[in-house]
PDB file with one MODEL, atoms N, CA, C and O in Angstrom:
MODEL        1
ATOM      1  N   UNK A   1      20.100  16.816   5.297  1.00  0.00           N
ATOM      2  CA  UNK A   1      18.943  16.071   5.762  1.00  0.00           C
ATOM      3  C   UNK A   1      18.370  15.261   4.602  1.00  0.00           C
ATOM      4  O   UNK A   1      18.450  15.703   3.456  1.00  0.00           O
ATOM      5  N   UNK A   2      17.811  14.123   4.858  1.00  0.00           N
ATOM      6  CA  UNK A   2      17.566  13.088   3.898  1.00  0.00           C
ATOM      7  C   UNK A   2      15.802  13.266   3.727  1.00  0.00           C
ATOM      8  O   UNK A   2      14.890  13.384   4.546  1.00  0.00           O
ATOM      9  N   UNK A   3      15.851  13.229   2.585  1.00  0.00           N
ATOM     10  CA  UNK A   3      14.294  13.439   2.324  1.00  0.00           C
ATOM     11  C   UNK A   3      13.854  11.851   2.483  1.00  0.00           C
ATOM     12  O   UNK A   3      14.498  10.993   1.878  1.00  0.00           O
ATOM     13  N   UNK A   4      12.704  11.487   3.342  1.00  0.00           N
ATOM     14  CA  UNK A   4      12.166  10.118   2.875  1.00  0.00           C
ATOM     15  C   UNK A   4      11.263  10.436   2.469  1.00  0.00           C
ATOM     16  O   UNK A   4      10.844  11.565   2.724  1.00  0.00           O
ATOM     17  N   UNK A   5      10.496   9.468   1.564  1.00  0.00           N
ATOM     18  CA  UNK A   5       9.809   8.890   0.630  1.00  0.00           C
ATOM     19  C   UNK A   5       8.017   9.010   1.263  1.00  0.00           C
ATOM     20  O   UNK A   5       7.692   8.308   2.221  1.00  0.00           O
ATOM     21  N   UNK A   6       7.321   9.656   0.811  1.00  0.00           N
ATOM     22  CA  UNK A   6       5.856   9.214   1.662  1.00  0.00           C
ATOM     23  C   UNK A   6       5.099   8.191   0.616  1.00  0.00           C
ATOM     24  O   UNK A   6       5.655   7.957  -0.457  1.00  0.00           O
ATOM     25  N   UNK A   7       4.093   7.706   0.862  1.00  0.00           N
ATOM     26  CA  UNK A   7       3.093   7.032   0.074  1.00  0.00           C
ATOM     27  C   UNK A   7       2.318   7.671  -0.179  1.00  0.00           C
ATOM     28  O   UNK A   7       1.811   8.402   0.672  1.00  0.00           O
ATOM     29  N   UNK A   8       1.732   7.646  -2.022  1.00  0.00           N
ATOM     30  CA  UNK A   8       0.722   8.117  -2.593  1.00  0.00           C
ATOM     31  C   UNK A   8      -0.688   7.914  -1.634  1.00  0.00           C
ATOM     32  O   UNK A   8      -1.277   8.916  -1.228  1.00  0.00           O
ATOM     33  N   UNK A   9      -0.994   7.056  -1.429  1.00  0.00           N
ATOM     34  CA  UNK A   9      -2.240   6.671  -1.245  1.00  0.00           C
ATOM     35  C   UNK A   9      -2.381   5.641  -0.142  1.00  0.00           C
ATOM     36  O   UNK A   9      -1.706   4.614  -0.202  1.00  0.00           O
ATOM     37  N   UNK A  10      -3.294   5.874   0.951  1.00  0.00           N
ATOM     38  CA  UNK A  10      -3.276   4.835   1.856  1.00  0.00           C
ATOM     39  C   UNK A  10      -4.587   4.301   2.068  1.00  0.00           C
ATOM     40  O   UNK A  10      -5.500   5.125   2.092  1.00  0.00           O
ATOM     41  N   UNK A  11      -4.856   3.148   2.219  1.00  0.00           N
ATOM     42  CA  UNK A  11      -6.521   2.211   2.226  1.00  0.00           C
ATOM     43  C   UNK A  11      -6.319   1.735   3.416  1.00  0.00           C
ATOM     44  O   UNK A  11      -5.296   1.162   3.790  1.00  0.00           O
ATOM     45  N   UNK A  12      -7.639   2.038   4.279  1.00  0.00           N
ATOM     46  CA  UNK A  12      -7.804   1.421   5.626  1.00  0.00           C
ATOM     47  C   UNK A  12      -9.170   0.239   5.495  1.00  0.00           C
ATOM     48  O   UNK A  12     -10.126   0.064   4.740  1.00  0.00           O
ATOM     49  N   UNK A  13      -8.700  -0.287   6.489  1.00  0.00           N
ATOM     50  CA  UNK A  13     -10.522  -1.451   6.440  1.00  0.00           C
ATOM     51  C   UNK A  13     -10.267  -2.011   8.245  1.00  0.00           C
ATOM     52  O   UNK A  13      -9.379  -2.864   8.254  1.00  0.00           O
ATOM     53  N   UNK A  14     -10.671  -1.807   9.292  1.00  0.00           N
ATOM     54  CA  UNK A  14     -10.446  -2.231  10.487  1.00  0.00           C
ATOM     55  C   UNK A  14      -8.866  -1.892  11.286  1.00  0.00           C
ATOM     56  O   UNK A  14      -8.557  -0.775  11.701  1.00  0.00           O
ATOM     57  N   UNK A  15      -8.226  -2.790  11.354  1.00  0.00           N
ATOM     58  CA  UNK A  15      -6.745  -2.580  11.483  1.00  0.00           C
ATOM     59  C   UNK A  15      -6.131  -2.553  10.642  1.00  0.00           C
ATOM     60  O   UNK A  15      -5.277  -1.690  10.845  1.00  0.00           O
ATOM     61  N   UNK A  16      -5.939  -3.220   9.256  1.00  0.00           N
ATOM     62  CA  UNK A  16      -5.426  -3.259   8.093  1.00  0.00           C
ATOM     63  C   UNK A  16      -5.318  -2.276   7.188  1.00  0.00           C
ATOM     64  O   UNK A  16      -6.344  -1.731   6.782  1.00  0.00           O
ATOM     65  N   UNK A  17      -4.180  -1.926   6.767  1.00  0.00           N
ATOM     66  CA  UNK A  17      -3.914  -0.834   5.973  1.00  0.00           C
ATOM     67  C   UNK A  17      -2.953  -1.120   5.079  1.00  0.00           C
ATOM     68  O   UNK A  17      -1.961  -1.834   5.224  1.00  0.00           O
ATOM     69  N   UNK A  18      -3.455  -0.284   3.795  1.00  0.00           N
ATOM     70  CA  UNK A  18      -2.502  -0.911   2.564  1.00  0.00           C
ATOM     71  C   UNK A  18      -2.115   0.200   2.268  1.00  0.00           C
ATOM     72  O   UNK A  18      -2.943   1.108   2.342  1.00  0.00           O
ATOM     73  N   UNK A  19      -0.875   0.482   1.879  1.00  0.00           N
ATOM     74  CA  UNK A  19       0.014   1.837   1.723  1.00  0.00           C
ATOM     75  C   UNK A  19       0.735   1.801   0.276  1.00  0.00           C
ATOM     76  O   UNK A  19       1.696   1.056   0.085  1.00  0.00           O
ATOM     77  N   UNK A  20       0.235   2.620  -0.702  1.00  0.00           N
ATOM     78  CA  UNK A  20       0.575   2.328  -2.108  1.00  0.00           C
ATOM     79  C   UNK A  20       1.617   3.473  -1.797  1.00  0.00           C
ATOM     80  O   UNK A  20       1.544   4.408  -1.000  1.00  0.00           O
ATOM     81  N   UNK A  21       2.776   3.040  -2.830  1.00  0.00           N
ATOM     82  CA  UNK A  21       4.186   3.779  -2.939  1.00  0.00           C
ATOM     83  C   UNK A  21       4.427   3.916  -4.743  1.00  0.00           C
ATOM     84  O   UNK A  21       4.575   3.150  -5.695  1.00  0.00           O
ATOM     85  N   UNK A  22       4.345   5.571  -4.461  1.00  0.00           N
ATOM     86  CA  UNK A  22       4.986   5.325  -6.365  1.00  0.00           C
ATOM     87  C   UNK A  22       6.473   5.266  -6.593  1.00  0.00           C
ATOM     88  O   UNK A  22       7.120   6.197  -6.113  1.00  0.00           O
ATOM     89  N   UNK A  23       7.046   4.435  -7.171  1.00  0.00           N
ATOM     90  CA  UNK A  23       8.374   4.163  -7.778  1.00  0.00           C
ATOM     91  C   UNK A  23       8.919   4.912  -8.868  1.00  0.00           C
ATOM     92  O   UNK A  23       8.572   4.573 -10.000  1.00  0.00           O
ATOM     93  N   UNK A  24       9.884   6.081  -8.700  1.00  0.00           N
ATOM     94  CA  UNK A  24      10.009   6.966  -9.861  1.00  0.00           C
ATOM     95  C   UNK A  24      11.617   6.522 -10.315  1.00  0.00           C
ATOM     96  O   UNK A  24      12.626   6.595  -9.615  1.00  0.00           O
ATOM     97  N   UNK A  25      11.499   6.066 -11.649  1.00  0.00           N
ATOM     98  CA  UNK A  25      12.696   5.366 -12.219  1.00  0.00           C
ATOM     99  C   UNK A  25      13.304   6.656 -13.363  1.00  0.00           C
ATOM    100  O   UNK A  25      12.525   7.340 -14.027  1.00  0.00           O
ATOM    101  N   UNK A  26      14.739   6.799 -13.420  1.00  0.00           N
ATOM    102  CA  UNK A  26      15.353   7.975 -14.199  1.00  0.00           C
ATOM    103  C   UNK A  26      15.281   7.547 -15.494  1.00  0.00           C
ATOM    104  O   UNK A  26      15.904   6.528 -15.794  1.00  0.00           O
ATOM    105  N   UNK A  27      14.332   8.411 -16.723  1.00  0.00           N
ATOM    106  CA  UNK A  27      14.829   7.231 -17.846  1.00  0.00           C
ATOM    107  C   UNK A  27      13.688   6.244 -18.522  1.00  0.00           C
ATOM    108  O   UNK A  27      13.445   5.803 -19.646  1.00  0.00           O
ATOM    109  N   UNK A  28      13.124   6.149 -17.186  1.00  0.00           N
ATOM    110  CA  UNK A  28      12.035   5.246 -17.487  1.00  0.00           C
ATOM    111  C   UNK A  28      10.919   5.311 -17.026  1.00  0.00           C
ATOM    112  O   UNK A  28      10.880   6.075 -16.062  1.00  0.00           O
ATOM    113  N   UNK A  29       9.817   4.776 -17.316  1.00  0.00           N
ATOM    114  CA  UNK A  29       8.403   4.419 -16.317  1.00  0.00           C
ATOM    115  C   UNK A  29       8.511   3.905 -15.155  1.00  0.00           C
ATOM    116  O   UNK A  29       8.878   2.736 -15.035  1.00  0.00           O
ATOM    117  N   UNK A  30       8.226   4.646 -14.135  1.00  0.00           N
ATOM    118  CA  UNK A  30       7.849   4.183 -12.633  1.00  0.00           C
ATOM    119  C   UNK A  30       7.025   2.921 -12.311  1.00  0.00           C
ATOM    120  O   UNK A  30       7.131   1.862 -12.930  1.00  0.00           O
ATOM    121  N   UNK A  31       6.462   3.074 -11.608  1.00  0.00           N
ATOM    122  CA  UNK A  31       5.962   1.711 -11.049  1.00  0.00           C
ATOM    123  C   UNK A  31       5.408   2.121  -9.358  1.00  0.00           C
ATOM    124  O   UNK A  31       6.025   2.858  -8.589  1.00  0.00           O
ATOM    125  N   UNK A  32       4.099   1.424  -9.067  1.00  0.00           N
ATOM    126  CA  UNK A  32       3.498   1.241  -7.660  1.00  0.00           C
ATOM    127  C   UNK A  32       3.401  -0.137  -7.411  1.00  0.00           C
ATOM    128  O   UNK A  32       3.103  -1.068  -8.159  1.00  0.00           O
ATOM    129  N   UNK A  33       3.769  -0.088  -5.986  1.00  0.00           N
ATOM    130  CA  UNK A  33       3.931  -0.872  -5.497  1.00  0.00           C
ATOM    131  C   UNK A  33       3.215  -0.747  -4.025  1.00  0.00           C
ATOM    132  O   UNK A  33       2.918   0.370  -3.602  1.00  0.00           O
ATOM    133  N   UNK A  34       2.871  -2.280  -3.034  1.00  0.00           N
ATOM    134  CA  UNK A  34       1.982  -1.821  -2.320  1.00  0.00           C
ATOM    135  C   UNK A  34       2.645  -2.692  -0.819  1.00  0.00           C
ATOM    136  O   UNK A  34       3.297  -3.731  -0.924  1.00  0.00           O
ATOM    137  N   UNK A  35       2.337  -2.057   0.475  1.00  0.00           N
ATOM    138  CA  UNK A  35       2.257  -2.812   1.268  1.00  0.00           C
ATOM    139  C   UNK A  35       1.328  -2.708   1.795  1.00  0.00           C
ATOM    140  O   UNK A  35       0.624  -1.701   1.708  1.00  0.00           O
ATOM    141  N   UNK A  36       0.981  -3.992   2.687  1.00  0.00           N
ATOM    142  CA  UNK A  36      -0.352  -4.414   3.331  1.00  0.00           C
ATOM    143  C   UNK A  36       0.423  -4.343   5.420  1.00  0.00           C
ATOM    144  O   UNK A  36       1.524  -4.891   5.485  1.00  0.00           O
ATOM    145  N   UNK A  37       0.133  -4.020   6.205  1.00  0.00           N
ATOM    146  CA  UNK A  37      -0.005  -3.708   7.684  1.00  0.00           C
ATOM    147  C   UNK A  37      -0.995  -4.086   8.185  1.00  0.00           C
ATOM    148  O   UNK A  37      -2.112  -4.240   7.690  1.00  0.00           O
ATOM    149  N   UNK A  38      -0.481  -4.324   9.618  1.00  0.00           N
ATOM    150  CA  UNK A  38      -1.834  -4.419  10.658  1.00  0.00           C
ATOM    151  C   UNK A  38      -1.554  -3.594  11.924  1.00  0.00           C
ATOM    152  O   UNK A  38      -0.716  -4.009  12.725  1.00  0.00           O
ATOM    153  N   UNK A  39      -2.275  -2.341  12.162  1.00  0.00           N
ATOM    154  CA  UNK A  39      -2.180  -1.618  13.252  1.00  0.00           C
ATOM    155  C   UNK A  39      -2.484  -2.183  14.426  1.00  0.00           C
ATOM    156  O   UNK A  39      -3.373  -3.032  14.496  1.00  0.00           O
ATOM    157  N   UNK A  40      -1.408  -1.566  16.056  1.00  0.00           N
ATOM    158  CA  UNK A  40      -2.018  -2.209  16.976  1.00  0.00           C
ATOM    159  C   UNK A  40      -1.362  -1.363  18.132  1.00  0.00           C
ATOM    160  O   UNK A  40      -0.368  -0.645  18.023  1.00  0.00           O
ATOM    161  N   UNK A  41      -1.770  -1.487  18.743  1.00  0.00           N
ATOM    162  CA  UNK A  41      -1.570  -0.398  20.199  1.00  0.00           C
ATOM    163  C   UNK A  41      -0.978  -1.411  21.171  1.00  0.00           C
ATOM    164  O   UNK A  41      -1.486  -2.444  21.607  1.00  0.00           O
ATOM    165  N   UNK A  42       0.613  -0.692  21.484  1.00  0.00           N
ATOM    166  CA  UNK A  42       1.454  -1.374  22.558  1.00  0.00           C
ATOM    167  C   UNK A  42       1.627   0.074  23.497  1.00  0.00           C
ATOM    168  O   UNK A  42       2.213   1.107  23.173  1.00  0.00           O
ATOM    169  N   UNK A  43       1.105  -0.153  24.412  1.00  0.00           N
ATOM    170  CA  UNK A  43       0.846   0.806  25.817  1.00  0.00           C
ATOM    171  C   UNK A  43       0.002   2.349  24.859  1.00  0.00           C
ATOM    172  O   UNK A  43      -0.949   2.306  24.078  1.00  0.00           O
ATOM    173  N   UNK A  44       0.771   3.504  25.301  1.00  0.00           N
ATOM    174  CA  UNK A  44       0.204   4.428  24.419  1.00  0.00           C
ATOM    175  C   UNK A  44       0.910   4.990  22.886  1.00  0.00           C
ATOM    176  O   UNK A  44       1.177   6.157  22.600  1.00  0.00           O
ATOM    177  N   UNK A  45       1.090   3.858  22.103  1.00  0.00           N
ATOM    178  CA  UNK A  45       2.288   3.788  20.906  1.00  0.00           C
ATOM    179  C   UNK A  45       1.551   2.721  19.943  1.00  0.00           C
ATOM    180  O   UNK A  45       1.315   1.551  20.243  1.00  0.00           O
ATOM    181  N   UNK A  46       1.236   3.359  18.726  1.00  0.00           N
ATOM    182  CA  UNK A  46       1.236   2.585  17.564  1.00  0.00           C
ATOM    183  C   UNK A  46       1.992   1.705  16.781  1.00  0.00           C
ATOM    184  O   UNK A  46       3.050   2.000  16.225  1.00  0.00           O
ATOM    185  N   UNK A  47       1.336   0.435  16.740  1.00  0.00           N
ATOM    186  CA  UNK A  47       2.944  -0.517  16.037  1.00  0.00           C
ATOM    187  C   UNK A  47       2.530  -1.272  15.039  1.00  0.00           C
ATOM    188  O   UNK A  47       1.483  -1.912  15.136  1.00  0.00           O
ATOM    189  N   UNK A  48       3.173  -1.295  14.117  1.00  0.00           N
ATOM    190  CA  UNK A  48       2.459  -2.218  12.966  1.00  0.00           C
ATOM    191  C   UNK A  48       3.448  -3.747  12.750  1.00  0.00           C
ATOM    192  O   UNK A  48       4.650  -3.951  12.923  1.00  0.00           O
ATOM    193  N   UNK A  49       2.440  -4.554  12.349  1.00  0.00           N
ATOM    194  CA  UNK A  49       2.821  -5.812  12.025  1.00  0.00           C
ATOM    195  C   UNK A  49       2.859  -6.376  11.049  1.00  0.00           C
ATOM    196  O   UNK A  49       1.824  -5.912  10.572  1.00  0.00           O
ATOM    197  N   UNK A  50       3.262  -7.116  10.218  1.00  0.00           N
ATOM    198  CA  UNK A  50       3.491  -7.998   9.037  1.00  0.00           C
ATOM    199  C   UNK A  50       2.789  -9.093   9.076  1.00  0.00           C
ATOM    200  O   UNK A  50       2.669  -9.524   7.929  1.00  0.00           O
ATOM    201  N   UNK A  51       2.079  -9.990  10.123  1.00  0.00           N
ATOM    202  CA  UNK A  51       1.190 -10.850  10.687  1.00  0.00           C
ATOM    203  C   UNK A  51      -0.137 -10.364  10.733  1.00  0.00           C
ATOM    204  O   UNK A  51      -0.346  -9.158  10.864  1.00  0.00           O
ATOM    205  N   UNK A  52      -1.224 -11.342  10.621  1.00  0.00           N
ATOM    206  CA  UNK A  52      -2.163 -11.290  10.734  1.00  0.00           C
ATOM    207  C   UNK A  52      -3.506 -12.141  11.061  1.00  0.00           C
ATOM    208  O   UNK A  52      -3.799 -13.236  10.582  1.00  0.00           O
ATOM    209  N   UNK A  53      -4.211 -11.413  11.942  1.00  0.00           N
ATOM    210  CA  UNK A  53      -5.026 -12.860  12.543  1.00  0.00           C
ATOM    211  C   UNK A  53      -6.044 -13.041  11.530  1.00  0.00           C
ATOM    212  O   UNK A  53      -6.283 -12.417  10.496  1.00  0.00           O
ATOM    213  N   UNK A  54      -6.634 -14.134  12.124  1.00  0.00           N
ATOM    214  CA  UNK A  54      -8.029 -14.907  11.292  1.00  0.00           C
ATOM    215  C   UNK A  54      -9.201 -13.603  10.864  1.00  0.00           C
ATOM    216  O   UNK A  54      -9.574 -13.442   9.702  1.00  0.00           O
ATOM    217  N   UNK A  55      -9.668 -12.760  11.999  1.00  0.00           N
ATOM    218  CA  UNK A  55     -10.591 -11.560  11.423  1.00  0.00           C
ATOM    219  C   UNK A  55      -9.927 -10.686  10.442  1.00  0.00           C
ATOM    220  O   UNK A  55     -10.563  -9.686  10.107  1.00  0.00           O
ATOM    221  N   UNK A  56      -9.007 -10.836  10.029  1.00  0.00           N
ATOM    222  CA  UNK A  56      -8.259  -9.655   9.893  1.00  0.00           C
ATOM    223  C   UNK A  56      -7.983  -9.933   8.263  1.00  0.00           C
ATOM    224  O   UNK A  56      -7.550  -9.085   7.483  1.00  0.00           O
ATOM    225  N   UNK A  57      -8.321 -11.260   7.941  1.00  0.00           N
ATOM    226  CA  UNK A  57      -8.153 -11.835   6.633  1.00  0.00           C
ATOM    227  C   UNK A  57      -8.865 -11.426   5.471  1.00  0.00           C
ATOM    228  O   UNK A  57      -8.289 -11.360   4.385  1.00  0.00           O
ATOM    229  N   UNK A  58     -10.712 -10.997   5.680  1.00  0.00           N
ATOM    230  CA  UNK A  58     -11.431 -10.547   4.657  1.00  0.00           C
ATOM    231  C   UNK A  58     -10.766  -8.883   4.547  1.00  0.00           C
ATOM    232  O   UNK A  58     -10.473  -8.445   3.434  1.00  0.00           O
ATOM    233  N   UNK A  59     -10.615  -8.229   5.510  1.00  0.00           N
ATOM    234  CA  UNK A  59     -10.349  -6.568   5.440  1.00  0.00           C
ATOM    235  C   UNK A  59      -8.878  -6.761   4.357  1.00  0.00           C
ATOM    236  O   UNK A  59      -8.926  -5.939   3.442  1.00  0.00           O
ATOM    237  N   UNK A  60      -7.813  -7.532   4.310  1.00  0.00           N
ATOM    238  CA  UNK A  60      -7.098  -7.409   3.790  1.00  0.00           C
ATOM    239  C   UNK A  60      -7.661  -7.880   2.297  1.00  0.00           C
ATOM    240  O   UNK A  60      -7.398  -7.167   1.329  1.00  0.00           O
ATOM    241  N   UNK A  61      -8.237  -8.779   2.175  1.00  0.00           N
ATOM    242  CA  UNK A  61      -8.702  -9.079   0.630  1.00  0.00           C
ATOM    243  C   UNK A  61      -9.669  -7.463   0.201  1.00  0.00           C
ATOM    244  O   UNK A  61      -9.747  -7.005  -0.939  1.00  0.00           O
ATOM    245  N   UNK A  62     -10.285  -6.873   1.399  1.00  0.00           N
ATOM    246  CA  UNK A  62     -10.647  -5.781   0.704  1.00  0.00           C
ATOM    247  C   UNK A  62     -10.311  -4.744   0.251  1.00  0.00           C
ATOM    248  O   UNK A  62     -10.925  -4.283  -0.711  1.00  0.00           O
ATOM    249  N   UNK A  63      -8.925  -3.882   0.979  1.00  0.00           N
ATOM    250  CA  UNK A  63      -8.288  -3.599   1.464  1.00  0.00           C
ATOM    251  C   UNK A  63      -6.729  -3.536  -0.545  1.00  0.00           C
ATOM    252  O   UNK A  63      -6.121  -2.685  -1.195  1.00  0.00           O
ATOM    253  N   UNK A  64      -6.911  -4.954  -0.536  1.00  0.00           N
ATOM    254  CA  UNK A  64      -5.845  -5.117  -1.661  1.00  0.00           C
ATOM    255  C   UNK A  64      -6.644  -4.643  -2.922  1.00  0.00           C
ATOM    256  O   UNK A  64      -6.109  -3.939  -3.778  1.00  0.00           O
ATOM    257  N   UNK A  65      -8.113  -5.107  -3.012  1.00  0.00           N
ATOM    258  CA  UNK A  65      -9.035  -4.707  -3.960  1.00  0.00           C
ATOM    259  C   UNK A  65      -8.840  -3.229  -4.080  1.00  0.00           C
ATOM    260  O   UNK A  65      -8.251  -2.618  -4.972  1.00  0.00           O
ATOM    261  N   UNK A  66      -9.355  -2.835  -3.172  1.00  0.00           N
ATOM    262  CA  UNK A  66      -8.858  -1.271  -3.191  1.00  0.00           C
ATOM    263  C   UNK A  66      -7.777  -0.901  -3.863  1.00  0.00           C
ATOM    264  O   UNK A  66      -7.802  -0.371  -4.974  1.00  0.00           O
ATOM    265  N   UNK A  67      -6.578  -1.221  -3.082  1.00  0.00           N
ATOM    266  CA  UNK A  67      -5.569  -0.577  -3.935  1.00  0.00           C
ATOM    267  C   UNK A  67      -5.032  -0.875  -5.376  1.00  0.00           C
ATOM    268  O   UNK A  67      -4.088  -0.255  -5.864  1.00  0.00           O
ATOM    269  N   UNK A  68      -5.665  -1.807  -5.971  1.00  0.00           N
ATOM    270  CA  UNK A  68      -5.534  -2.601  -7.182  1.00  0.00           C
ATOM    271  C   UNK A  68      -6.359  -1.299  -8.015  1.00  0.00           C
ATOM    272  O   UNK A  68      -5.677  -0.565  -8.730  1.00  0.00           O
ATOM    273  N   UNK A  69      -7.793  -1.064  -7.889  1.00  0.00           N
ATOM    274  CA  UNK A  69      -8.639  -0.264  -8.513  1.00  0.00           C
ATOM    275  C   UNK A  69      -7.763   1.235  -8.451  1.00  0.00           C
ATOM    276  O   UNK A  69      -7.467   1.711  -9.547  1.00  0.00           O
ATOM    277  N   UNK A  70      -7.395   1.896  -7.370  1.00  0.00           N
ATOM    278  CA  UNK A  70      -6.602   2.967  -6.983  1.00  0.00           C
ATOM    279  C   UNK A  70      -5.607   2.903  -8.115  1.00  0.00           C
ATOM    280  O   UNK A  70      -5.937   3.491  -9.145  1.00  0.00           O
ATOM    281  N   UNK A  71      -4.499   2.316  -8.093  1.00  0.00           N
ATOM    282  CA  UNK A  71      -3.639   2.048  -8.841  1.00  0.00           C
ATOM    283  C   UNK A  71      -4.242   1.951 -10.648  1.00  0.00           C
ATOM    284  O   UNK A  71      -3.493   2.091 -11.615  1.00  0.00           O
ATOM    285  N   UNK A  72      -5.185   1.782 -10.699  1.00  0.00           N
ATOM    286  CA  UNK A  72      -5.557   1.178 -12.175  1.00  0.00           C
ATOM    287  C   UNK A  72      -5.835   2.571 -12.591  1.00  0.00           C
ATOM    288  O   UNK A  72      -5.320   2.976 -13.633  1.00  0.00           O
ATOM    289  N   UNK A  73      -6.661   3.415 -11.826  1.00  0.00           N
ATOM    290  CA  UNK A  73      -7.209   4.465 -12.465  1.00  0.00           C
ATOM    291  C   UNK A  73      -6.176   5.326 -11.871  1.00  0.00           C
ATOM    292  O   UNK A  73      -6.649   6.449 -11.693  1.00  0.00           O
ATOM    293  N   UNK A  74      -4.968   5.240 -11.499  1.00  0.00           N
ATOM    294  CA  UNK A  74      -4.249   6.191 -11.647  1.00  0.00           C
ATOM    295  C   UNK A  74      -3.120   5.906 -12.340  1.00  0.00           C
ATOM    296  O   UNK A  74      -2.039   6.467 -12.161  1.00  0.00           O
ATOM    297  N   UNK A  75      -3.389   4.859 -13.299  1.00  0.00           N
ATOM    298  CA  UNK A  75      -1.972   4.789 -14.882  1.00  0.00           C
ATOM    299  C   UNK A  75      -1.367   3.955 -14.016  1.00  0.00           C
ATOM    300  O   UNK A  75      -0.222   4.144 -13.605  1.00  0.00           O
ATOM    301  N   UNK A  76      -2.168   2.884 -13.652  1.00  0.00           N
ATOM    302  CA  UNK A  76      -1.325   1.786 -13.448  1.00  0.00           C
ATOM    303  C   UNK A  76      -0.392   0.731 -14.318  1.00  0.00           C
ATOM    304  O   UNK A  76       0.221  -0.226 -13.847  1.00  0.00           O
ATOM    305  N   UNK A  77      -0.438   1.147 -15.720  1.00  0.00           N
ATOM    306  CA  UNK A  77      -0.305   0.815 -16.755  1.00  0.00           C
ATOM    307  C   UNK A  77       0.986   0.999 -17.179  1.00  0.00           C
ATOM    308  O   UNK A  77       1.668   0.466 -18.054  1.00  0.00           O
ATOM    309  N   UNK A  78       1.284   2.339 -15.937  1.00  0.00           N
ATOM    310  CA  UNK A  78       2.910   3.237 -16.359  1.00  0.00           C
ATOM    311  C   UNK A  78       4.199   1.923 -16.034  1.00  0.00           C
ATOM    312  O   UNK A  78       5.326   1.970 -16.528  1.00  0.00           O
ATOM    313  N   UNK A  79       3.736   0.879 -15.164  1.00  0.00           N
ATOM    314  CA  UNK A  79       4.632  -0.235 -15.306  1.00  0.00           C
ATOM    315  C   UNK A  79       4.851  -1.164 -16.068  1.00  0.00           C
ATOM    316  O   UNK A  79       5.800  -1.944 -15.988  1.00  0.00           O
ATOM    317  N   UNK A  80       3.602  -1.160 -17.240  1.00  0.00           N
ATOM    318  CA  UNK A  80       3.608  -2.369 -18.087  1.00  0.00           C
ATOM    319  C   UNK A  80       4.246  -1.755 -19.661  1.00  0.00           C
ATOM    320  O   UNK A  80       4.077  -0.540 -19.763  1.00  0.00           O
ATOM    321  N   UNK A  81       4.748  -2.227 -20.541  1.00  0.00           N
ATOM    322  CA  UNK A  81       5.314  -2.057 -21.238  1.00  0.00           C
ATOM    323  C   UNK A  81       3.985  -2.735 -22.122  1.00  0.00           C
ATOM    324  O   UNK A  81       3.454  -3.842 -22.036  1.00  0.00           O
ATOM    325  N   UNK A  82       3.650  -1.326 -23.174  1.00  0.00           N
ATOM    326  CA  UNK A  82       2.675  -1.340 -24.236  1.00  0.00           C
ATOM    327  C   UNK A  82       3.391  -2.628 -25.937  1.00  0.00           C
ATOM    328  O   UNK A  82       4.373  -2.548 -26.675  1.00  0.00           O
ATOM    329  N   UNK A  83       2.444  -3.433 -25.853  1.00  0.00           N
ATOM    330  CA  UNK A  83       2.968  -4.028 -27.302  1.00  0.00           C
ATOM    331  C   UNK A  83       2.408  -3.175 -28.499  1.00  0.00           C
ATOM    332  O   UNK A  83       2.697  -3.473 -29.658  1.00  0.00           O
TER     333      UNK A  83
ENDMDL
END
């Protein structure tokens, strides 16, 4: 059986949801990475979309804020290579 992968951390704001994923590299520093969704109800079934309407535009700018701050204070740094 195949293990999948869950996400660290998930940010909601209306329908929009941003789903941070940590990246664990062998060897090296990991890395997060993020996707952004829009929840929506087709009969009695949840479905998410990659599209997004006009209301739906500020929740995602808030939404990314979020996970930017999330990410920072949790060693978001582990992707950048220190000079």
């Amino acid at each position: 059986m195949e293990d999948k992968q869950k996400p660290v951390h998930e940010i909601r704001k209306g329908d929009v949801r941003a789903t941070v994923w940590f990246n664990p590299k062998v060897g090296r520093r990991g890395w997060y990475t993020v996707t952004i969704s829009r929840v929506y109800a087709k009969g009695y079934q949840l479905q998410y979309a990659s599209s997004f309407r006009y209301d739906d535009l500020m929740h995602i700018r808030k939404v990314v804020r979020r996970a930017h701050f999330w990410i920072w204070w949790h060693g978001g740094s582990l992707s950048r290579k220190r000079r």
